[in-house]
C-alpha positions in Angstrom: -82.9 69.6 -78.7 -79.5 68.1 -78.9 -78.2 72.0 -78.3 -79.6 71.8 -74.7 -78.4 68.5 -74.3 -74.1 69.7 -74.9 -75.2 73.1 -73.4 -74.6 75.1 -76.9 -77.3 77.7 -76.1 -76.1 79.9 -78.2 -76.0 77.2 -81.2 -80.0 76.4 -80.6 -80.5 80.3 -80.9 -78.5 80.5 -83.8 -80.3 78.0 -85.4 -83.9 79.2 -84.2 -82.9 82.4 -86.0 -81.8 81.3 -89.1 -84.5 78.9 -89.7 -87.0 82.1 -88.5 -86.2 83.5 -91.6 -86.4 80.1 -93.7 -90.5 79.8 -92.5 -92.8 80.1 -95.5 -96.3 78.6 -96.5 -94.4 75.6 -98.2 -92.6 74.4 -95.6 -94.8 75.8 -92.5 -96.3 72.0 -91.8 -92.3 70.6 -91.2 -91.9 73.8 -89.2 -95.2 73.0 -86.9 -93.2 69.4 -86.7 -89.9 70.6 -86.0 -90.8 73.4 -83.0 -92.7 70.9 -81.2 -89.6 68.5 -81.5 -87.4 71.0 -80.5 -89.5 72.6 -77.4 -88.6 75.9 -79.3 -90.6 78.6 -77.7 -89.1 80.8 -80.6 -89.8 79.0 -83.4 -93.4 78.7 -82.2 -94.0 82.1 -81.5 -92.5 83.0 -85.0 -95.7 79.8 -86.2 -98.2 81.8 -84.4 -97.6 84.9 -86.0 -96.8 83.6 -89.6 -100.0 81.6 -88.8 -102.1 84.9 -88.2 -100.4 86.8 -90.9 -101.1 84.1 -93.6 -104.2 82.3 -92.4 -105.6 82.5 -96.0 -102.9 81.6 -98.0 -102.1 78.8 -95.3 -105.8 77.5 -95.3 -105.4 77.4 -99.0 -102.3 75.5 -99.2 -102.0 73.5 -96.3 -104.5 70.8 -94.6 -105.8 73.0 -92.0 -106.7 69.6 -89.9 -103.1 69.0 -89.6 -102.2 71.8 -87.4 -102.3 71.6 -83.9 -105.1 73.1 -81.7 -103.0 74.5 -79.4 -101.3 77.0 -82.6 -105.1 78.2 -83.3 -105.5 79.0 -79.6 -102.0 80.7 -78.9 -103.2 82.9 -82.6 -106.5 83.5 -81.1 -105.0 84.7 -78.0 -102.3 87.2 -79.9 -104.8 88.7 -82.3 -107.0 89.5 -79.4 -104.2 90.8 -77.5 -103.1 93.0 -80.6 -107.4 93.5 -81.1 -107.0 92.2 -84.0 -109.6 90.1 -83.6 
């Protein structure tokens, strides 16, 4: 992220908040694409639970096939962390 790059920590945190609350089922896919570009553990945390909180509505809306394996796993482990699996 060009944040690391000028050592501006606090501007990649500002932005990993602000686009935490921009995440929705609409723009989730550019999300996925963005985090991974980034290396934004906190973005992709913020995936993973959106991911579990809205599987249906994602599975609906979004082509399932497009989002990474490693997202499902990182879920999987949450929810049966939380037992909510």
């Amino acid at each position: 992220m060009q944040a690391d790059k000028y050592f501006l920590p606090n501007l990649k945190e500002d932005c990993e908040s602000y686009l935490s609350t921009q995440l929705n089922i609409t723009n989730f896919s550019e999300f996925m694409k963005a985090t991974k570009i980034a290396e934004s553990e906190k973005l992709e945390n913020q995936l993973v639970n959106f991911l579990i909180t809205n599987f249906e509505k994602i599975n609906q809306e979004v082509d399932i096939h497009l989002i990474p394996q490693d997202f499902f796993v990182k879920a999987m482990r949450k929810m049966k962390r939380t037992q909510l699996f």
